[in-house]
C-alpha positions as CSV (number, residue, x, y, z in Angstrom):
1,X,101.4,124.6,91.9
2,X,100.2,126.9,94.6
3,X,97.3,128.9,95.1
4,X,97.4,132.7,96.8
5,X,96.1,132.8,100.6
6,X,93.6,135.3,99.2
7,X,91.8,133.7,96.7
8,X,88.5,131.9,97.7
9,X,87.6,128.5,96.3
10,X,85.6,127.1,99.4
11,X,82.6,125.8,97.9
12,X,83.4,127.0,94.1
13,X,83.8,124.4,91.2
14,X,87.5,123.4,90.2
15,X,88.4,121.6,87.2
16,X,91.7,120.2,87.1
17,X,92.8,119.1,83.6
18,X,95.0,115.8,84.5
19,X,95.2,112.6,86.6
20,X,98.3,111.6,86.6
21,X,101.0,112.4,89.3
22,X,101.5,116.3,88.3
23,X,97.9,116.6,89.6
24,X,98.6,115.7,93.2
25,X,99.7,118.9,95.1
26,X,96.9,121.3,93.1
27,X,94.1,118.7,93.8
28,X,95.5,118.2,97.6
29,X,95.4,122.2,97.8
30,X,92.2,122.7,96.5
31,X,90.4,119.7,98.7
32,X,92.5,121.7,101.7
33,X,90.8,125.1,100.6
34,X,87.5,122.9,100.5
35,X,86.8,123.9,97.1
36,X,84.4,121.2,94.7
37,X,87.2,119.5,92.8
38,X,86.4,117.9,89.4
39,X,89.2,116.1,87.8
40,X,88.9,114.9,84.0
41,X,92.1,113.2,82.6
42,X,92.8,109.6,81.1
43,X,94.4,106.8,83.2
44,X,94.4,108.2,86.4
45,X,97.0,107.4,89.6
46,X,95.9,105.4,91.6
47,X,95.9,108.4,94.9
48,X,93.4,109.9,92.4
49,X,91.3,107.3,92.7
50,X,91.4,106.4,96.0
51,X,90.2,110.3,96.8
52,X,87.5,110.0,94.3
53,X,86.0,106.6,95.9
54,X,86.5,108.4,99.2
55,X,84.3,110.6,97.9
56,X,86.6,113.8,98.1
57,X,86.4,114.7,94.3
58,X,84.8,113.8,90.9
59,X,87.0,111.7,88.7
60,X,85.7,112.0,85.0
61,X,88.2,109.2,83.2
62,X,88.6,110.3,79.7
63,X,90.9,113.7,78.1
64,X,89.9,117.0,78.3
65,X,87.7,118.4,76.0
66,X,86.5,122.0,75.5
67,X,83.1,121.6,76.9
68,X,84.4,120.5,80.1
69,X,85.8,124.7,81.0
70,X,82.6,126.3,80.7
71,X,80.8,125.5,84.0
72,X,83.9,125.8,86.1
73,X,84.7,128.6,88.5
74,X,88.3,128.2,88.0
75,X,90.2,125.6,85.8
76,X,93.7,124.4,86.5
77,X,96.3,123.1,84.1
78,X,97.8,120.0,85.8
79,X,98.8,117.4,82.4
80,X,102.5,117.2,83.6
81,X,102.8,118.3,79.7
82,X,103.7,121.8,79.2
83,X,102.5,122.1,75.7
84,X,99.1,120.3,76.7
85,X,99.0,122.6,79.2
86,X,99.9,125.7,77.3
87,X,97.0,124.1,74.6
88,X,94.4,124.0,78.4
89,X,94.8,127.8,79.0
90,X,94.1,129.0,75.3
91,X,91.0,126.8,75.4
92,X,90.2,128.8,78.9
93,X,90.7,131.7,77.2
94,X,88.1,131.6,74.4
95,X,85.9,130.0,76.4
96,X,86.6,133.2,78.9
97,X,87.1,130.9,82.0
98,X,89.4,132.0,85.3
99,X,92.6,129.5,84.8
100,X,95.4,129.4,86.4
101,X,98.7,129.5,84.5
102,X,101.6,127.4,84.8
103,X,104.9,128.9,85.9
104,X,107.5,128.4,83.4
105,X,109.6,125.1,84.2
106,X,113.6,125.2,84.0
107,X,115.2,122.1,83.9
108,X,118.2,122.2,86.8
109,X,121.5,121.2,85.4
110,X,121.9,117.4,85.7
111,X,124.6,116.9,87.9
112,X,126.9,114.4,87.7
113,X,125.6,111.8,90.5
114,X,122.2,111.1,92.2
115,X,120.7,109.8,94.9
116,X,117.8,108.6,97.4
117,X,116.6,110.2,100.3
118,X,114.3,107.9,102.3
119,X,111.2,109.6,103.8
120,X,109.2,109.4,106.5
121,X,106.1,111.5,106.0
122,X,104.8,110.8,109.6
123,X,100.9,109.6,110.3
124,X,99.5,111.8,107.5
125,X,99.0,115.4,109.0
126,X,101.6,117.8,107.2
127,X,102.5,119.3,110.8
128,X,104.2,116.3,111.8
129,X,106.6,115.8,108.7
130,X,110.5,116.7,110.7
131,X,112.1,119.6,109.3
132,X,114.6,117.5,107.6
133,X,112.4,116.0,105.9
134,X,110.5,119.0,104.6
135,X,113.7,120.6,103.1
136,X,114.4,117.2,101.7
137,X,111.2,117.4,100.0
138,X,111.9,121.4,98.7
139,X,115.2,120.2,97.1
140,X,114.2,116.8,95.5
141,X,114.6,116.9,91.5
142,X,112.4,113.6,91.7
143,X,109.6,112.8,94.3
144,X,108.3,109.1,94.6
145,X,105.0,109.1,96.6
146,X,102.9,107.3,98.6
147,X,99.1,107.7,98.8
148,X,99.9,107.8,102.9
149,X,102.0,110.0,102.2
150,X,101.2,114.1,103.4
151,X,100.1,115.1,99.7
152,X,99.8,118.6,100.6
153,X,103.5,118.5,101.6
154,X,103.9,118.6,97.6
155,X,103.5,121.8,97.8
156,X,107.0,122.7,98.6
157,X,108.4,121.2,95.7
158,X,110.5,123.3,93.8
159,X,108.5,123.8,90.0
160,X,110.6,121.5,88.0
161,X,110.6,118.9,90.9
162,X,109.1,115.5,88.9
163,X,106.6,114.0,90.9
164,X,105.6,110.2,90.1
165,X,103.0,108.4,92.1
166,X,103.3,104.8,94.0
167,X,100.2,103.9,95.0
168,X,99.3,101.1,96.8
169,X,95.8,100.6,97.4
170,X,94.9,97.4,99.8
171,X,93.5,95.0,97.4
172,X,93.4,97.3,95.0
173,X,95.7,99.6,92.2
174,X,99.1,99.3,93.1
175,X,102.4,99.4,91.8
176,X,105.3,96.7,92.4
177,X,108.0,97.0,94.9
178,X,110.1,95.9,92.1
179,X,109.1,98.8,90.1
180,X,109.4,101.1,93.1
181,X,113.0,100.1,93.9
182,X,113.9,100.5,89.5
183,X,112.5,103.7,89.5
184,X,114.8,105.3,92.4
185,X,117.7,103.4,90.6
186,X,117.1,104.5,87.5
187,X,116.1,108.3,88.6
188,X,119.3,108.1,90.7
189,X,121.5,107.3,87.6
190,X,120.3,109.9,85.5
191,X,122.1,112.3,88.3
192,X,119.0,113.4,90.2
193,X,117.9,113.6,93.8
194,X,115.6,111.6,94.8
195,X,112.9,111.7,97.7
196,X,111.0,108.6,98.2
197,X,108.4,110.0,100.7
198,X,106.1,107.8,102.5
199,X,103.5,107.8,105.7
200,X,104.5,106.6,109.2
201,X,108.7,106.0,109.0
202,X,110.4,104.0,106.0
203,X,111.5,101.6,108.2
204,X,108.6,100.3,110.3
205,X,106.5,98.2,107.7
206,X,107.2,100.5,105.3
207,X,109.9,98.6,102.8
208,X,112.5,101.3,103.2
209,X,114.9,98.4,104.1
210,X,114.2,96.9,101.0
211,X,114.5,100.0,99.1
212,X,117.9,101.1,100.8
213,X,119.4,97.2,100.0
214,X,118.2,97.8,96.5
215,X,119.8,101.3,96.0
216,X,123.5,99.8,97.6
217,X,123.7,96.7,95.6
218,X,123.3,99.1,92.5
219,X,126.0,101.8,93.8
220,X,123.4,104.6,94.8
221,X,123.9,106.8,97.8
222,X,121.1,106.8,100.2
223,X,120.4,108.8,103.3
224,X,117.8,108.0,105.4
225,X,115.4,110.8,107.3
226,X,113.0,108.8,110.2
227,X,109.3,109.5,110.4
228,X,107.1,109.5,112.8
229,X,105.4,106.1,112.9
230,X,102.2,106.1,112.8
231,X,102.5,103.0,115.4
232,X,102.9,105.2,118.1
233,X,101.6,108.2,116.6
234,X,97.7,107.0,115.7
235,X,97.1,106.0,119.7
236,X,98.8,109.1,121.1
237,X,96.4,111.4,118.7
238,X,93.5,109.4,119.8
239,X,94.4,109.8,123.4
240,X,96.4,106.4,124.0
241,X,99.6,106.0,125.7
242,X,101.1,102.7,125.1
243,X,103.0,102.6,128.6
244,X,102.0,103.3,131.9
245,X,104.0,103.0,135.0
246,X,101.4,101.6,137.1
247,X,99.6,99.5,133.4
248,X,102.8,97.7,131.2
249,X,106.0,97.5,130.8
250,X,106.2,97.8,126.9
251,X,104.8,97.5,124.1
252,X,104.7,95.1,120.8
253,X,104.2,96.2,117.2
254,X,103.0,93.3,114.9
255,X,102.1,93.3,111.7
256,X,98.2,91.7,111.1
257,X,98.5,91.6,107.3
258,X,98.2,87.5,106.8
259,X,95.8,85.9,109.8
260,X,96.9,83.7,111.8
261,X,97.6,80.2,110.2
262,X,98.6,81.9,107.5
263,X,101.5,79.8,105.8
264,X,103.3,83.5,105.7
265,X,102.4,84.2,109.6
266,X,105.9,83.4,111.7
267,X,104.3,85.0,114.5
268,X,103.8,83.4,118.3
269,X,100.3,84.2,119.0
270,X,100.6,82.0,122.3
271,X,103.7,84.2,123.2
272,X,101.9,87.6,122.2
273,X,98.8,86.7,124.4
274,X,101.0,86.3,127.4
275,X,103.2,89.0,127.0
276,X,101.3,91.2,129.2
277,X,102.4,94.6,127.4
278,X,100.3,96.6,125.0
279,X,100.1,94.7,121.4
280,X,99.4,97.3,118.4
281,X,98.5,95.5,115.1
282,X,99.4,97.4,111.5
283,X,97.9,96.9,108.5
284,X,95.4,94.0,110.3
285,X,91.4,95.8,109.5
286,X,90.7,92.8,107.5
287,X,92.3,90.0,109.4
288,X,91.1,91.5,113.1
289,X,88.6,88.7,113.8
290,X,90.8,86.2,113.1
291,X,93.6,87.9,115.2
292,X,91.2,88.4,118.4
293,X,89.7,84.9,118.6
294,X,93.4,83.8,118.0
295,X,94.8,85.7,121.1
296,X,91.5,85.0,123.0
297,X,92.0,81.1,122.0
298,X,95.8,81.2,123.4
299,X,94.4,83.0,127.2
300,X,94.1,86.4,126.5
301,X,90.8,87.7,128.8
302,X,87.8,88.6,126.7
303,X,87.6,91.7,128.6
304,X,91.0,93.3,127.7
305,X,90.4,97.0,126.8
306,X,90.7,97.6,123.1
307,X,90.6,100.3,120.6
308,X,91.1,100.9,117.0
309,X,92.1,104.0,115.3
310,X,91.5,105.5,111.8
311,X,93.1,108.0,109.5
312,X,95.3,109.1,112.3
313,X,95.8,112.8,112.3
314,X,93.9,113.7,109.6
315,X,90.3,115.8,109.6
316,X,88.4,112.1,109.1
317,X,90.3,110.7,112.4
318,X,88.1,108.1,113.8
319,X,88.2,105.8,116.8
320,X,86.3,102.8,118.5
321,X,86.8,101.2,121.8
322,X,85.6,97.9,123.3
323,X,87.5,95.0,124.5
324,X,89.4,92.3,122.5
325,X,86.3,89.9,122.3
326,X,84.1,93.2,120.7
327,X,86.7,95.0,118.8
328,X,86.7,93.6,115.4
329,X,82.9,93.5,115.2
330,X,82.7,97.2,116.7
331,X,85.1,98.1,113.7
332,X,83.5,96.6,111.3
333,X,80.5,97.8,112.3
334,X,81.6,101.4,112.2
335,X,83.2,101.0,108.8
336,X,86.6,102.2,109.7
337,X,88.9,101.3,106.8
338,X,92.8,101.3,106.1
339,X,94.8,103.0,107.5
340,X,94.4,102.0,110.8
341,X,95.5,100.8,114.1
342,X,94.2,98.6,116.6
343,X,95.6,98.6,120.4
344,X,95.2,96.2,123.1
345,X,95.9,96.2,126.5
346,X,94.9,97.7,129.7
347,X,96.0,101.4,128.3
348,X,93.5,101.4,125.0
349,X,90.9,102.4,128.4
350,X,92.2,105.7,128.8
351,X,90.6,106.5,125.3
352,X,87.1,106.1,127.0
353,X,87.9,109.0,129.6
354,X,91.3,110.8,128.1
355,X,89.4,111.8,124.0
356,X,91.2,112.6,121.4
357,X,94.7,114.4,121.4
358,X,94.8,115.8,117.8
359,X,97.2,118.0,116.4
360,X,96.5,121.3,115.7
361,X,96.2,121.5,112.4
362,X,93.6,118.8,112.2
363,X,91.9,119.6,115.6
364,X,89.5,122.1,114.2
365,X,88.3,120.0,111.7
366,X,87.1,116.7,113.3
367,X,84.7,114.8,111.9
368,X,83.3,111.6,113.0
369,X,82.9,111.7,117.4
């Protein structure tokens, strides 16, 4: 569901009626047309949720009821059930409130196979999703999403595209990468195409090798379309480059999500303190501390430049710079959350004098430096 480019909702009161999956690309839209969003609908996915303790919408748990349309400036239809949807715009139209109406769906003829498309969404602004993966996303029957994921790339999806919503919140709502990997299998074998879109690339910490070995050992065709990982691409927006001619060599990408000591840690932290390249650590907010008095403990100097970055490429792009002795405190301290990357090395000290390299559709709307 789209809106036109001439209607103005910036600042205006949406209802959207529905928070599950179907409710994704209109609520994206509206928060990118900076409209107030209001969502009322009964279990809610879990992106929902994450936007609405963000503090991006209001999430009112519970169904729809009639005196919910009468202080809205426009209400949207977004159940994923036509009928409760058709039921949503007669209630609108008593109560004389804008609405938008639902297009019509028609249901594709099922063909005779399926299969998966792995992919990667890139770091989270919609500008850096490849073409390949756009048109994979315009021709999917069945979209399987990621709350990284670009959510306004939804909007692409063909009407009668069936959008269903992974979610994994850190230490929070989540659904099983069991369940993930059934659902592409069992979507598949009903004869549709399915695109399993994700942030960053499938394949760096993102369990598209899992997902891939799943989909084989089950006879389903998959075709795999890279991303942009958001590894490379969170220090490059915030003015980072991870080699230098005259600084390192390379560069090491290591997941922080169990500390070190960790009985499922099978890194070298000795080895990683020594290697003299720039280390970038995924998925490691929580376990930073423990990661810097680690490398500190195995030789690394206290004074090594460091810097870590937040919601890379998106409006609420955030970064903090110190040195590997200050770094965890100094993020802590400045409340940047998941996701995000830290860098360390020699290089993260370009981000005191080079800023921020943002992309352009996100430049314009920085917040937070």
């Amino acid at each position: 569901m789209s809106f036109h480019a001439d209607l103005e909702l910036s600042g205006r009161s949406v209802l959207v009626c529905g928070a599950g999956a179907p409710a994704l690309a209109p609520i994206r839209n509206l928060l990118d047309a900076s409209a107030s969003v209001t969502v009322v609908g009964a279990a809610p996915v879990a992106s929902i949720t994450d936007l609405a303790g963000r503090g991006q919408l209001i999430l009112v748990e519970r169904t729809v009821e009639s005196g919910d349309l009468a202080s809205a400036s426009l209400i949207v239809p977004a159940t994923g059930d036509a009928k409760l949807d058709s039921t949503i715009v007669e209630l609108a139209r008593r109560a004389r409130a804008p609405c938008v109406i639902p297009a019509e769906t028609q249901l594709p003829e099922e063909p005779q196979t399926g299969s998966v498309i792995l992919v990667g969404g890139g770091p989270g602004d919609p500008g850096l999703i490849t073409l390949a993966g756009l048109e994979a996303v315009r021709r999917a029957d069945v979209i399987v999403s990621d709350r990284l994921a670009p959510l306004s790339i939804l909007k692409h999806a063909k009407s009668s595209a069936e959008i269903i919503d992974v979610a994994k919140i850190p230490r929070g709502a989540h659904t099983s990468q069991d369940r993930i990997n059934a659902i592409l299998i069992e979507q598949a074998h009903a004869g549709r195409t399915v695109v399993r879109l994700k942030g960053g690339d499938s394949f760096v910490f993102g369990r598209g090798g899992e997902e891939w070995q799943a989909c084989a050992e089950e006879g389903v065709a998959v075709t795999v379309i890279p991303g942009v990982t958001s590894a490379t691409a969170a220090p490059a927006l915030a003015g980072i480059p991870l080699t230098h001619r005259q600084l390192t060599q390379g560069f090491t990408v290591i997941s922080g999500h169990v500390p070190p000591g960790h009985s499922g840690s099978t890194l070298d932290w000795g080895a990683l303190a020594r290697l003299h390249t720039t280390l970038v650590i995924m998925m490691g907010v929580a376990t930073l501390p423990a990661i810097t008095a680690e490398l500190i403990k195995h030789g690394m100097a206290g004074d090594t430049p460091a810097a870590t970055v937040a919601d890379a490429g998106m409006p609420t792009q955030r970064t903090v710079t110190g040195s590997v002795s200050d770094i965890a405190e100094r993020t802590i301290s400045a409340r940047l959350a998941p996701p995000a990357i830290t860098v360390i090395g020699a290089v993260a000290a370009f981000r005191a004098v080079g800023g921020e390299g943002r992309p352009h559709e996100a430049a314009s709307a920085d917040r937070g430096h």
